[in-house]
DRENKOL-986314 format. One record per residue: residue number from 1; y, z, x of N, C-alpha, C in turn. Coordinates in Angstrom, 1 decimal, padded with zeros to 4 digits. Atoms other than C-alpha are relative to their C-alpha. Example, Ala and Ser with C-alpha at 12.3 -4.5 7.8 and 13.67 -1.06 7.14 Angstrom:
<recs>
REC seq   n.yy   n.zz   n.xx  ca.yy  ca.zz  ca.xx   c.yy   c.zz   c.xx
REC   1 -001.2  000.0  000.9 -004.5  007.8  012.3  001.2  000.0  000.9
REC   2 -001.1  000.0 -000.9 -001.1  007.1  013.7  001.1  000.8 -000.8
</recs>
This chain:
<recs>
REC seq   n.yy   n.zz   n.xx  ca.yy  ca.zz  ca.xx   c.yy   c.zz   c.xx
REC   1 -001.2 -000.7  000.0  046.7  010.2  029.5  001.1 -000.8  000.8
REC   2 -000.8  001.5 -000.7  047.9  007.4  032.4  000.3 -001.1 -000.8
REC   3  000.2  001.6  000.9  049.4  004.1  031.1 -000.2 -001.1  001.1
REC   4  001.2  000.9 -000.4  048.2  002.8  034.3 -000.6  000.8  001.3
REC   5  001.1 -000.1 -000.6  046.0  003.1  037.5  000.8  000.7  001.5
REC   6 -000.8 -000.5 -000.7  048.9  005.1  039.5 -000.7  001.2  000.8
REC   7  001.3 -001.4 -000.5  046.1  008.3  041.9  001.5  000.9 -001.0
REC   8 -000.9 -001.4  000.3  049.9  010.4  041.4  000.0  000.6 -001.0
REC   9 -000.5 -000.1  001.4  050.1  009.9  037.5 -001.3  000.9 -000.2
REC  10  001.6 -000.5  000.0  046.3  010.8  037.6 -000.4  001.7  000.1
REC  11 -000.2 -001.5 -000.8  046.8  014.0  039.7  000.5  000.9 -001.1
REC  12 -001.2 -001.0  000.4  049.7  015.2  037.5 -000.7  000.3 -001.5
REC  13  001.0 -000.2  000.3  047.5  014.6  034.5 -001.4  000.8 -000.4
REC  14  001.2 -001.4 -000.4  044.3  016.7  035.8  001.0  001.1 -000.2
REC  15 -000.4 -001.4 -000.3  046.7  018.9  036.4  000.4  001.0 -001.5
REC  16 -000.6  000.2  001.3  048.2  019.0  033.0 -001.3  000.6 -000.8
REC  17  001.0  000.0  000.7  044.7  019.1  031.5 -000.9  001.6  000.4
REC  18  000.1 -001.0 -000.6  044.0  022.1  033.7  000.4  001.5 -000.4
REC  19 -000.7 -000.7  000.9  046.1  023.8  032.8  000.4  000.8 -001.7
REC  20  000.3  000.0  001.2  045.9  023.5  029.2 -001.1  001.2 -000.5
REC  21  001.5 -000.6 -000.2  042.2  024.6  029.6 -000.2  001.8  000.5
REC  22 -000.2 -001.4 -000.8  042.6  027.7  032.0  001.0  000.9 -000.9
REC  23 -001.4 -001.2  000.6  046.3  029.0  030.4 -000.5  000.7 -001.5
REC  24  000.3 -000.1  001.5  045.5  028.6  027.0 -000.8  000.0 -001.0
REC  25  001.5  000.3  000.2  041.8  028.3  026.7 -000.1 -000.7 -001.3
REC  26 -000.1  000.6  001.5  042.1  025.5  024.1 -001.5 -000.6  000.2
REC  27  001.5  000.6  000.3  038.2  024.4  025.3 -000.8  001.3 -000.6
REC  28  000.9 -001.5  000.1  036.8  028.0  024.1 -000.4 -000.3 -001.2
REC  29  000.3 -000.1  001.3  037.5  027.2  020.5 -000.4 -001.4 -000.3
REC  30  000.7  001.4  000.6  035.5  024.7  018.7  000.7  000.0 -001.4
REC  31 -000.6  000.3  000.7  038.0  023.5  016.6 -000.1 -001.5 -000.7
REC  32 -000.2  001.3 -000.1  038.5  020.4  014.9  000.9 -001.0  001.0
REC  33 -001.0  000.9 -000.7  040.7  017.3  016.7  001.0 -000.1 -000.8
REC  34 -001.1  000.2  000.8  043.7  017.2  014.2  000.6  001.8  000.4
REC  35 -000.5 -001.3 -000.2  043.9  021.0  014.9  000.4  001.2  001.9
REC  36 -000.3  000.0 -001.5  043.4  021.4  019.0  001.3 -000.9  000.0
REC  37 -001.1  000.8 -000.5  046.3  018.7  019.4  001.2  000.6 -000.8
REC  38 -001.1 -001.0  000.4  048.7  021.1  017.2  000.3  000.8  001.1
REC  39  000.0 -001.3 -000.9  047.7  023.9  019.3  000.5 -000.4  001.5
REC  40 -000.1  000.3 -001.3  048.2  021.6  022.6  001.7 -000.1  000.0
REC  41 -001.4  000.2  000.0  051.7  020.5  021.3  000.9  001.0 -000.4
REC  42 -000.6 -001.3 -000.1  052.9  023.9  020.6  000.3  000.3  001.2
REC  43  000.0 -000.3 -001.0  051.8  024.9  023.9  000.7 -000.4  001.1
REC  44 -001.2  000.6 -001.3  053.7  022.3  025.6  001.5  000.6 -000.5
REC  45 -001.0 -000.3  000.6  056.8  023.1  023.3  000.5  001.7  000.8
REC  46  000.0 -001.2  000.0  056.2  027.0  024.6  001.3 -000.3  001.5
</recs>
């Protein structure tokens, strides 16, 4: 998700991915990968 080896970019990130995970429990569903990354870019759009 970094384009390079920055700890801050890293942090921000985790955090981001955390997020994701916890708010909008996109690891729960066993979805395909063309169909989680809709649901992620919605989510960010929200």
């Amino acid at each position: 998700m970094t384009q390079n080896s920055d700890p801050y970019e890293n942090a921000v990130a985790e955090r981001i991915n955390g997020i994701l995970k916890q708010e909008f429990d996109i690891d729960k569903y066993n979805v395909e990968t063309k169909l989680r990354r809709r649901i992620v870019d919605e989510s960010i759009e929200i």
